[in-house]
C-alpha positions in Angstrom: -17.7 -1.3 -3.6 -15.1 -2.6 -0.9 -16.5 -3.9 1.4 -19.1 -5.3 0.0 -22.4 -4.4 1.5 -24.7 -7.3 3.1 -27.2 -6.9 0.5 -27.4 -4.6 -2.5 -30.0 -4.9 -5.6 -28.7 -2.9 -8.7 -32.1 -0.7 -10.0 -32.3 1.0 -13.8 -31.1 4.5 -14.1 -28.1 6.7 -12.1 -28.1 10.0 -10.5 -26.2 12.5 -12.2 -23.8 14.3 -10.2 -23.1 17.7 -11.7 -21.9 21.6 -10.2 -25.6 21.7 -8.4 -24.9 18.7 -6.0 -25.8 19.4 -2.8 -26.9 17.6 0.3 -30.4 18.3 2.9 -30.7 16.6 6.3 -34.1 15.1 7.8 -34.3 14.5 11.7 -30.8 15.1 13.7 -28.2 16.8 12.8 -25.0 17.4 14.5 -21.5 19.2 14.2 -20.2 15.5 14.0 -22.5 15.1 10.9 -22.0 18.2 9.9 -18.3 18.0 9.8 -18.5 14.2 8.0 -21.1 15.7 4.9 -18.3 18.7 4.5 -15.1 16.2 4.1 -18.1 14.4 2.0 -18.9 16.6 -0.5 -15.2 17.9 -0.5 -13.8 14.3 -1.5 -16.8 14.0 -3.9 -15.6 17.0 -5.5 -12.0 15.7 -5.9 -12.9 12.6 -7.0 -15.2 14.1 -10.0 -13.6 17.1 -10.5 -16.6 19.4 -10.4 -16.7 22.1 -8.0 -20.1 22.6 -6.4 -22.3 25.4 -6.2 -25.7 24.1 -4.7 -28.7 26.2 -5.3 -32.2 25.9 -5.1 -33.6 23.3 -2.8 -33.8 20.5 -4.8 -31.5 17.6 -3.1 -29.3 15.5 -4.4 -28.8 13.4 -1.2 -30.9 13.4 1.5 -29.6 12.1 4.7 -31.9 10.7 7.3 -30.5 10.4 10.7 -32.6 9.5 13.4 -30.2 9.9 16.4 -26.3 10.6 17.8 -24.0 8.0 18.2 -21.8 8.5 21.6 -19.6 11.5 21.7 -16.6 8.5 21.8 -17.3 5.8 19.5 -18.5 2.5 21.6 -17.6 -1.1 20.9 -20.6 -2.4 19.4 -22.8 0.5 18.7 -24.8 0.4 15.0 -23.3 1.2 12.5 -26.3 0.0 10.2 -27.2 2.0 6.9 -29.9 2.1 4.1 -28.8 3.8 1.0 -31.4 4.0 -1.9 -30.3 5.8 -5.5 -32.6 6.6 -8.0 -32.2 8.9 -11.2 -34.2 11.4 -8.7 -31.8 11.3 -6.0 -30.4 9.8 -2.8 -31.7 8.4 0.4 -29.4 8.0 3.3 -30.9 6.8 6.4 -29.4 5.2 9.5 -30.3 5.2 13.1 -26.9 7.2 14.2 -24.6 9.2 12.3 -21.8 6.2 12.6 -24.6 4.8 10.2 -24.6 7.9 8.0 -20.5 7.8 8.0 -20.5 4.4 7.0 -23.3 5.2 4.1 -21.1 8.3 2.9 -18.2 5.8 2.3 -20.2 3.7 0.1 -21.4 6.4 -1.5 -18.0 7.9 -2.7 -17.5 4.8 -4.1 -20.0 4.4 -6.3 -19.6 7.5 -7.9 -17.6 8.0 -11.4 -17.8 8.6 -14.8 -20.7 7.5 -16.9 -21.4 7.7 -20.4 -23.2 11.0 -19.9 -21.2 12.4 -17.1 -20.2 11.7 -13.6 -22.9 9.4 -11.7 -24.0 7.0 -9.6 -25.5 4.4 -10.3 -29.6 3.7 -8.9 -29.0 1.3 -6.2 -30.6 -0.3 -3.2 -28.5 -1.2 -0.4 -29.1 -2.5 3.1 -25.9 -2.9 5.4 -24.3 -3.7 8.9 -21.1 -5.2 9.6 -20.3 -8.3 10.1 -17.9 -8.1 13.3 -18.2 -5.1 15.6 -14.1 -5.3 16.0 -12.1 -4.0 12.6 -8.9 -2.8 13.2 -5.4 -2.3 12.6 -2.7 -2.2 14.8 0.0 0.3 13.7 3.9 -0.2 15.2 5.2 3.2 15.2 7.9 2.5 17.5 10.5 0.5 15.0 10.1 3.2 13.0 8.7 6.2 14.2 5.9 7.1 12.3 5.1 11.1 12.4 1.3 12.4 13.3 0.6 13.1 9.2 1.2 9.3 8.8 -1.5 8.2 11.5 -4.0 11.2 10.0 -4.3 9.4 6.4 -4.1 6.0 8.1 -6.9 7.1 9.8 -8.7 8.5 6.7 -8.3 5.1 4.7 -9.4 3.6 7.6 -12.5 5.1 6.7 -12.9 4.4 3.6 -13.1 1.0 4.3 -15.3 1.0 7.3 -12.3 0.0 9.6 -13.2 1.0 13.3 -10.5 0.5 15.4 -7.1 2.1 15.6 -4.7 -0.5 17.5 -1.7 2.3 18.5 1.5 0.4 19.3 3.4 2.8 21.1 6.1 1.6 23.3 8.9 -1.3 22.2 12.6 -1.8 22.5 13.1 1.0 20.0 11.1 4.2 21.2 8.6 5.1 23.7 6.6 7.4 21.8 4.1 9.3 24.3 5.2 12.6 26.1 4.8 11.7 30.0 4.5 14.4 32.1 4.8 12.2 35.1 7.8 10.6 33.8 9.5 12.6 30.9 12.7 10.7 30.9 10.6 7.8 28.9 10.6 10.4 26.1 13.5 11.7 26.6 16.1 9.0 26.9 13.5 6.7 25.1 12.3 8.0 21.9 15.5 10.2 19.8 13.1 13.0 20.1 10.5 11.5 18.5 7.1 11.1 20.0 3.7 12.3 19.9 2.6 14.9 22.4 -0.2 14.6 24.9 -2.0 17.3 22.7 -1.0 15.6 19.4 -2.6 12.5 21.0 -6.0 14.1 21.7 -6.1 15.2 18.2 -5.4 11.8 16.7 -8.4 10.4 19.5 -10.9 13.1 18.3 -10.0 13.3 14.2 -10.1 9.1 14.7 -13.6 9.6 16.9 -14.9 11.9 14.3 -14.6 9.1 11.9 -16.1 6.5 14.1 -13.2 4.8 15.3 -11.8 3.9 18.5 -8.3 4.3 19.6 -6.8 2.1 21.7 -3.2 2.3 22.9 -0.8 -0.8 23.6 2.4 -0.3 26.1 4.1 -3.5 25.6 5.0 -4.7 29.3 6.7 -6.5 31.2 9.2 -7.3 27.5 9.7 -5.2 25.0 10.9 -2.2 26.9 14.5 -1.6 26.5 13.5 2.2 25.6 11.7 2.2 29.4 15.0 1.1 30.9 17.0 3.3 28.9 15.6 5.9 30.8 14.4 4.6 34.6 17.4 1.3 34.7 15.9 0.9 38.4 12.7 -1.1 36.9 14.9 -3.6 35.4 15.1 -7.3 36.2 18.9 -6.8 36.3 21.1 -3.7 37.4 22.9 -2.1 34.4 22.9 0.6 32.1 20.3 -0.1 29.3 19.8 2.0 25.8 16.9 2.1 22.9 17.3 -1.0 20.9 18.6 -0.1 16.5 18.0 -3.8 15.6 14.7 -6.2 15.7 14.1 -9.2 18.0 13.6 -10.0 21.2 15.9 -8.8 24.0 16.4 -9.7 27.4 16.1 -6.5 29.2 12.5 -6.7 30.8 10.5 -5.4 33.9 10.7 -7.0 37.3 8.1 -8.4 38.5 9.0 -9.0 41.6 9.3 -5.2 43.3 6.9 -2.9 44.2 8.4 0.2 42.5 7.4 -1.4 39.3 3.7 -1.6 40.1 3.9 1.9 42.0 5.8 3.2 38.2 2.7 1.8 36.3 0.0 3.0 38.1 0.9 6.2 38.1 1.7 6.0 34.1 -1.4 4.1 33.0 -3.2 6.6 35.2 -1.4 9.6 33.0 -2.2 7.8 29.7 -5.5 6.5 30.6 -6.9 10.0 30.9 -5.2 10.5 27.2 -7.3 7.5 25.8 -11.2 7.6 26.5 -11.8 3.6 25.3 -12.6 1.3 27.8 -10.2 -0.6 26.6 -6.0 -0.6 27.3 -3.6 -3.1 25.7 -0.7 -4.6 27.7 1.0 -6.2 25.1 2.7 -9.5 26.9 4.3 -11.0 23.9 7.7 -12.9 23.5 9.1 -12.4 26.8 12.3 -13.3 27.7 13.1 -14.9 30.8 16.6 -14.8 31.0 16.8 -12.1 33.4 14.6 -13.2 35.6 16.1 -16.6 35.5 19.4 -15.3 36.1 18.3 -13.1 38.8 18.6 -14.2 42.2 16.4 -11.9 44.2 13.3 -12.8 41.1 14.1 -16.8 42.1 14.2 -15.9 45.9 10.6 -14.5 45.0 9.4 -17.4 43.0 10.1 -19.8 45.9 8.4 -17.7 48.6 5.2 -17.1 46.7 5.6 -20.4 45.6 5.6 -19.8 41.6 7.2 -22.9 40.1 7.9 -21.2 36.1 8.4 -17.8 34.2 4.7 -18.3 33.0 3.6 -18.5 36.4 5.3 -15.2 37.1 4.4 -13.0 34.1 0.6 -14.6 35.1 1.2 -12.9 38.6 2.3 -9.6 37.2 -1.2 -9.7 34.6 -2.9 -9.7 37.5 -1.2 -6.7 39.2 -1.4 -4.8 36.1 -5.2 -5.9 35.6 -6.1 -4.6 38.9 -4.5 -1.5 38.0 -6.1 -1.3 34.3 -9.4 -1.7 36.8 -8.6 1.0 38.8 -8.7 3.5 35.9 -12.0 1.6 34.2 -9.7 0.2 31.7 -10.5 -3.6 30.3 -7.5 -5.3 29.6 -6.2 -6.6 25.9 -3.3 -8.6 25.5 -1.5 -11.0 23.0 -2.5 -14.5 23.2 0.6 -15.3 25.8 -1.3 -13.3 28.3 -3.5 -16.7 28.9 -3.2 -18.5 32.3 -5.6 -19.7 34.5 -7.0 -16.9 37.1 -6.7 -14.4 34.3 -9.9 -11.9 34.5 -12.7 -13.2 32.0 -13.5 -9.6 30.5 -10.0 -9.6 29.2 -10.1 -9.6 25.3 -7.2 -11.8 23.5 -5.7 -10.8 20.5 -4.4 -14.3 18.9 -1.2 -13.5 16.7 -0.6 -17.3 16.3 -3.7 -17.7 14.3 -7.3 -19.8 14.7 -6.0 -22.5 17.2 -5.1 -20.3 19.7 -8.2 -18.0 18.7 -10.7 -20.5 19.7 -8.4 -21.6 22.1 -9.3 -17.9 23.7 -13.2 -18.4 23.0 -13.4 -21.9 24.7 -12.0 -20.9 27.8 -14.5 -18.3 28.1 -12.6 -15.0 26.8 -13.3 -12.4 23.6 -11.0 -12.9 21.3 -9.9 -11.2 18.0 -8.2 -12.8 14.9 -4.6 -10.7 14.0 -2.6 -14.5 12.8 -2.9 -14.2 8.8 -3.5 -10.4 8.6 0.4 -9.7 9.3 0.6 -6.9 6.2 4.7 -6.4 7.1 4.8 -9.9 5.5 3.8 -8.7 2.1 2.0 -11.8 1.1 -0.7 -11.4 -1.5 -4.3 -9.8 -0.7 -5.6 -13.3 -1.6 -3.5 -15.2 1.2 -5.3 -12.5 3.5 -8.3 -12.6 1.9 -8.6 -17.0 2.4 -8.5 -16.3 6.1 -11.4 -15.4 7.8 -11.8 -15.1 12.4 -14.9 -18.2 12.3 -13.0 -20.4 9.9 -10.2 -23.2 10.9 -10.9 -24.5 14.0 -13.1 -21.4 15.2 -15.6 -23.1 13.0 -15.9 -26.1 15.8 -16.8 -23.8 18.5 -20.3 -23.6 19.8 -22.8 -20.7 19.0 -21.3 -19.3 22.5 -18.1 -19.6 21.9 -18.4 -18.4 18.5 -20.3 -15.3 20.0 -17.2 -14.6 21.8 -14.8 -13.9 18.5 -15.4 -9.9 18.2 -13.8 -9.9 14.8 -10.0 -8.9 14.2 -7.3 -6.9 13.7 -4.5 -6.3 11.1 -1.1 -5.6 11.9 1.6 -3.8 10.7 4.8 -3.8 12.2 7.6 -1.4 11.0 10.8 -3.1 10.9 10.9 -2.4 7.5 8.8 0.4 6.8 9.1 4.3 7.3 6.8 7.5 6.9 7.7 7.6 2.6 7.0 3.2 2.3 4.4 2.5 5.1 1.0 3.4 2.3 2.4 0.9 0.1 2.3 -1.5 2.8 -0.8 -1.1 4.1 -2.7 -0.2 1.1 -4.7 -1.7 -1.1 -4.3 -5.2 0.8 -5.8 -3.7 3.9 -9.1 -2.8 1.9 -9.7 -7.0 1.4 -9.1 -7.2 5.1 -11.4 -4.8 5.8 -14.3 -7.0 3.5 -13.4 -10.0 5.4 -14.7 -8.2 8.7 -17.7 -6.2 7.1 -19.2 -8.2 4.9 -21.0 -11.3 4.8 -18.6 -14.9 5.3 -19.8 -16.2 1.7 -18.5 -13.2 0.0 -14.9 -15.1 -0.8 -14.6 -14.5 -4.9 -11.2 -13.9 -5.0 -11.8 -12.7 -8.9 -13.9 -10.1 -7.9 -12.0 -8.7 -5.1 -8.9 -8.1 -6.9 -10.9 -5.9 -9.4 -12.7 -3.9 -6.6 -9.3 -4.1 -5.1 -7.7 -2.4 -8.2 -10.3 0.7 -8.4 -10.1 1.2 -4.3 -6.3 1.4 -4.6 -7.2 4.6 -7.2 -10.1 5.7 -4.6 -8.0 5.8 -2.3 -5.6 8.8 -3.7 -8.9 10.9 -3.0 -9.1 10.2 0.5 -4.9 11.0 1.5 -3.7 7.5 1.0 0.2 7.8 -0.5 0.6 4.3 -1.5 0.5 5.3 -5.2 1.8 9.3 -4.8 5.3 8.1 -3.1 6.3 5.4 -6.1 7.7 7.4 -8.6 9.1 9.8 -6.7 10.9 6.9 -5.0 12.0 5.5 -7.9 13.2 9.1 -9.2 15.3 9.2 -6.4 16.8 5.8 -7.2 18.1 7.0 -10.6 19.6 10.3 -8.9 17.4 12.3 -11.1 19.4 11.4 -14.2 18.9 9.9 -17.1 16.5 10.0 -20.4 12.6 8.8 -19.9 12.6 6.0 -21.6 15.7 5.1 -18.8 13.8 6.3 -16.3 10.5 4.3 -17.4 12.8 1.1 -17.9 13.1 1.5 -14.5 9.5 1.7 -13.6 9.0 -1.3 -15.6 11.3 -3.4 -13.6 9.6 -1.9 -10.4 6.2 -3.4 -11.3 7.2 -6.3 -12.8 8.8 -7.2 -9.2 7.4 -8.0 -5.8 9.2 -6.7 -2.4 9.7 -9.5 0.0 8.3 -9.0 3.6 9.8 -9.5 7.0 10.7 -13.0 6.4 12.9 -12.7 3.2 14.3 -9.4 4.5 15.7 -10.0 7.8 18.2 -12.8 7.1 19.9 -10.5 4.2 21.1 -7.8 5.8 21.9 -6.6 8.7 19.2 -4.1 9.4 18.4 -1.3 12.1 16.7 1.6 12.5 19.8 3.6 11.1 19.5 2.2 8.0 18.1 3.9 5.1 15.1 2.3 3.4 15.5 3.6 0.1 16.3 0.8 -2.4 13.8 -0.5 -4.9 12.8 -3.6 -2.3 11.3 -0.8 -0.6 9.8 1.4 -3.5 8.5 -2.3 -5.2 4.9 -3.0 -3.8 3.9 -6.5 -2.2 1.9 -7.5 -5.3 2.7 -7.0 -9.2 -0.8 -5.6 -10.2 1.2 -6.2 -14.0 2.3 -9.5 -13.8 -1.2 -10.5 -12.0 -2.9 -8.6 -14.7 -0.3 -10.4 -17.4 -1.4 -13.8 -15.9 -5.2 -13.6 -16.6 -4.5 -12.5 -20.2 -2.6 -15.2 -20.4 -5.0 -17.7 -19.3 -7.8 -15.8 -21.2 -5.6 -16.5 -24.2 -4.7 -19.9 -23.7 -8.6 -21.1 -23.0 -9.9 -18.7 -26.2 -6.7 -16.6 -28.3 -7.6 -13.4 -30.0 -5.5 -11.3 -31.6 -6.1 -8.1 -29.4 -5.4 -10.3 -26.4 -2.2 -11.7 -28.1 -1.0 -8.2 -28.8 -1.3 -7.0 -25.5 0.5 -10.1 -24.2 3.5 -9.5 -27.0 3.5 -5.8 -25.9 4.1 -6.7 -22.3 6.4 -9.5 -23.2 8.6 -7.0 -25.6 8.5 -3.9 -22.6 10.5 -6.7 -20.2 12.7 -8.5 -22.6 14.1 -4.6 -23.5 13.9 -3.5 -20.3 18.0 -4.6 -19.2 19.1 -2.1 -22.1 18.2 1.0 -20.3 18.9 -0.1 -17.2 22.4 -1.2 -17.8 22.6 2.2 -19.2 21.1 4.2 -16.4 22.9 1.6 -13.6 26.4 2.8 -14.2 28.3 4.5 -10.9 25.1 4.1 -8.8 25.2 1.9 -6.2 21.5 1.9 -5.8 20.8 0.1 -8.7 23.5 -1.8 -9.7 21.9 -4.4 -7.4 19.4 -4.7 -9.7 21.5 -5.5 -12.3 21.5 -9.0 -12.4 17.5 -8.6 -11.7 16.9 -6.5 -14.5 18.8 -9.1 -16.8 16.6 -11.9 -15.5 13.7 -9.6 -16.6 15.2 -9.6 -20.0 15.5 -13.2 -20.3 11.7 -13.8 -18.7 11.0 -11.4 -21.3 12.7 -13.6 -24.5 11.5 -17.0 -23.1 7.4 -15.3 -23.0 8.1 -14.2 -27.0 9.3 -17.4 -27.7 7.0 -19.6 -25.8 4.0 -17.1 -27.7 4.9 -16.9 -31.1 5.0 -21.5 -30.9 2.1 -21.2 -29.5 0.1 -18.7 -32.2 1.7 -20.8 -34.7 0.9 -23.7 -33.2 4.0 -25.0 -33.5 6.0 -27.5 -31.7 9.7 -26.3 -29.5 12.5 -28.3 -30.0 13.1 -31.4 -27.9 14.1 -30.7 -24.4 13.4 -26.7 -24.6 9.8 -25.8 -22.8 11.5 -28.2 -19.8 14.9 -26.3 -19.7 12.9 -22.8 -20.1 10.7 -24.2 -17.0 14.3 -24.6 -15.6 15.7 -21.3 -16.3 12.2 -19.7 -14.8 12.5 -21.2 -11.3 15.9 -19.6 -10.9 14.8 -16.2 -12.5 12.3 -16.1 -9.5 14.5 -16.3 -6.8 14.6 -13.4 -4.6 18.0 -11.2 -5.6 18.1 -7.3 -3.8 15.0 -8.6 -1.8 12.8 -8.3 -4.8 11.0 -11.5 -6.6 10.7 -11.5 -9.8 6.5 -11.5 -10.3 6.8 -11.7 -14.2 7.7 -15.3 -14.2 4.5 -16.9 -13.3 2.4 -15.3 -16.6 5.5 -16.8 -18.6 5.0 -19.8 -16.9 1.7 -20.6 -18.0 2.8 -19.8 -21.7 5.7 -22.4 -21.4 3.8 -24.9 -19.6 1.1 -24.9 -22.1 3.9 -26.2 -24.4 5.2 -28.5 -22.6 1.6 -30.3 -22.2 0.2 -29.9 -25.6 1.5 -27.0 -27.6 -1.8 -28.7 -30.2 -4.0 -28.1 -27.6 -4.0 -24.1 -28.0 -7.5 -23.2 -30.4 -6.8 -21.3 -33.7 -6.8 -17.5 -32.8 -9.9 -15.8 -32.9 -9.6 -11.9 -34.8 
């Protein structure tokens, strides 16, 4: 189960689940709850592979439900479930049907083959989140990201009891909602690509459906090139702007100063709030530059007569308008941390990008916060980095009971710079599943061991429920090879893909010279943040070292002999495409990795010593294999690693192998 529930008690027996399944309702009953049992026992079916033809009135779940939850899901509201399985059936109970959603999840996770069949196993569980705010905030402005995209997100979101949907909508690159009152934004602003108004009520009432809120962000007063492309007049400085191809921060932002600007909001919030029914409305306010307004002399004319001595002073000044607008509309402001000055409204919820300092920073001085610094997914670090961080840990821990009250929980984010429609799944999935535990479930569930093998069955669950991080590798990597070449090329070049790790943002942006014109289709962007092999490879490896057998040495040999062969088909398949030949000089490093694990093994199981000098110079040779080349690292080295560092200690200290 991911997330873990608060408290669970495994019972004797399991529930067989066979073509007679079938589910009966006690107390209310709506088409919300309705509609959730039918996706239900529809994913239930995939997952098991048996069609269902209930007969009879014999249950196999009953679901309990003792009231609605609001038409529009509310910040807050229960979401608390009892879930009892016996070898005589199921129990689901909950005081709403967001209970009963959240029980269903839990549910399809539990269920899978037994030794007699498909099952579940008997179970008692009791669970309610930890944090009422679980969200993730998707850029679909860098790259536009069609309605199909935000549908699946939205169904994995589900799966792992996620509850808010953070939709970043406007940036330099694309304004991405039709406006009615002012079409030019998606006009001029968006190459033709943005969501309708009715596409947007969809995506509200399939998200609400699902229990989760939606909550739109238009980054203001920075940020909106794609706004000036198309109404220049709300500028800081005169001039003809465009949509922004590359990433950063650009000087083009709103003016502050005039009165057409606030007029120009109101009347778009107004437009968009009616789209969005949450209460609440992000503003964005991040990394504004003031160069314009520096370098504009009617801006510093208004600075001096309103007496506003800094560029913080005035985007504080423009919050406020905006605020008063948001309040007009019933909207409660969110913004990102930078939106803090003193007179800002206290019911405005901060979302703290730089992490815990700024966080409790938020709760002291009186504000909700969430936690998004150390959930950034478009840096590919590992599930465990994201895993170790947790919205009442760091400093948040010093705050009082109060203050601590004030931390709603936290967000996600996933920016797009480098993503697209085919690579976003693999970015967001599975890591976002041990996010999602860190908001659910209790603060002392933090076994990192057991969440990476939950982790590796949800990435499989998953599939079930839409997710494409797993459906759009090959096809990738297909395309990578043009379509030529034998299997076992083709398969060489699978191995290389999941031996190697795709840097994130950080590694990425200094290498090339990226837009949003450039293709994403090279292996950095087919290769998934984490080897699940090479992590896999690693805990053989210390398994062995601690206790060798001779199945666990196989397996370790077989790996080791895959890699070390792998440069022969790829030299082979690499000629005249320039997609690969990059990797190249990776898949050669592979091969060498490869050699050095054999070698490193075979001195080992004979407990044998290496020459003088070679476990250091192997060491050696390994820190330059895994440095990044194509924007890949080369995860296979640190299972090797261990192997050569073992001999380098005490190649006597490995025990006799076990058969």
């Amino acid at each position: 189960m991911m997330p873990l529930p608060a408290h669970w008690e495994s019972r004797p027996g399991e529930l067989a689940i066979g073509n007679d399944f079938q589910v009966a309702f006690i107390g209310y009953r709506d088409a919300r709850l309705n509609d959730a049992v039918q996706r239900f026992t529809d994913r239930l079916s995939r997952q098991t592979g048996i069609p269902f033809f209930p007969k009879g009135t014999l249950a196999s779940l009953t679901i309990e439900c003792l009231g609605a939850a609001p038409t529009y899901p509310k910040p807050g509201e229960d979401e608390a479930y009892q879930l009892e399985v016996t070898g005589n059936g199921a129990t689901l109970r909950a005081k709403t049907t967001t209970g009963i959603l959240r029980g269903l999840e839990t549910f399809l996770q539990l269920a899978g083959p037994g030794e007699r069949g498909m099952r579940v196993p008997a179970i008692h569980i009791e669970d309610q989140p930890r944090f009422p705010w679980r969200g993730l905030m998707l850029d679909v402005s860098r790259h536009w990201m069609p309605a199909p995209v935000v549908f699946r997100t939205l169904d994995g979101m589900t799966s792992v009891k996620l509850n808010v949907f953070h939709w970043h909508l406007s940036d330099d690159q694309g304004f991405r909602v039709e406006s009615k009152s002012f079409p030019k934004l998606q006009q001029l602003g968006s190459d033709g690509h943005f969501y309708s108004q009715q596409t947007v009520k969809e995506v509200v009432a399939y998200a609400a459906d699902r229990g989760i809120r939606v909550i739109p962000e238009f980054d203001i007063p920075g940020h909106t090139s794609s706004w000036l492309a198309a109404y220049p007049d709300l500028a800081s400085m005169p001039g003809t702007y465009s949509i922004e191809r590359t990433w950063g921060i650009f000087h083009p932002v709103l003016d502050p100063t005039r009165e057409q600007t606030y007029t120009f909001l109101d009347t778009l919030i107004g437009e968009m709030a009616a789209l969005f029914p949450d209460p609440y409305f992000h503003i964005g306010g991040d990394e504004v530059d003031d160069a314009d307004w520096k370098a504009s002399a009617s801006i510093q004319k208004f600075e001096q007569a309103h007496q506003i001595k800094s560029s913080h002073e005035l985007q504080a000044y423009f919050n406020h308008r905006v605020q008063a607008i948001l309040q007009k509309y019933g909207k409660t402001m969110v913004g990102w941390d930078e939106v803090i000055e003193p007179g800002l409204a206290r019911d405005t919820v901060i979302q703290s990008w730089r992490g815990a300092e700024s966080l409790s920073d938020a709760a002291r001085k009186g504000y909700r916060a969430i936690l998004s610094g150390g959930y950034y997914l478009d840096h590919l670090k590992p599930a465990s980095e994201h895993y170790a961080v947790d919205p009442l840990a760091g400093d948040a821990a010093k705050l009082s009971p109060s203050e601590a009250a004030r931390i709603l929980g936290g967000e996600a984010c996933m920016w797009t710079e480098y993503a697209s429609p085919e690579t976003v799944d693999s970015r967001l999935w599975p890591r976002l599943a041990a996010i999602a535990e860190r908001f659910w479930s209790p603060q002392d569930i933090r076994d990192t061991g057991s969440m990476y093998a939950r982790l590796s069955f949800v990435t499989r669950l998953l599939a079930f429920a839409g997710v494409e991080n797993r459906s759009n590798f090959v096809p990738m990597l297909d395309r990578l090879t043009g379509n030529r070449g034998s299997l076992y090329e083709a398969s060489a070049l699978i191995d290389l893909a999941d031996a190697v790790e795709a840097l994130g943002i950080v590694g990425r942006r200094d290498e090339h010279k990226y837009s949003s014109l450039v293709p994403l289709n090279r292996l950095v962007d087919a290769a998934r943040p984490e080897s699940e092999p090479a992590r896999r490879l690693t805990l053989s490896v210390e398994a062995w070292l601690a206790a060798p057998t001779q199945d666990t040495g196989s397996l370790i040999r077989q790996q080791l002999l895959t890699w070390a062969m792998t440069p022969v088909a790829l030299h082979e398949l690499g000629s005249g495409n320039y997609l690969l030949t990059e990797l190249l000089p990776v898949a050669d490093n592979l091969g060498h990795v490869g050699d050095i694990g054999i070698k490193a093994l075979d001195f080992l199981d004979k407990r044998q010593s290496p020459p003088d000098g070679w476990a250091a110079s192997q060491l050696q040779a390994l820190t330059e294999y895994e440095k990044p080349k194509a924007e890949i690292r080369l995860a296979a080295v640190r299972p090797v690693r261990l192997l050569v560092e073992a001999l380098a200690s005490n190649p006597g200290s490995v025990k006799p192998v076990t058969r």
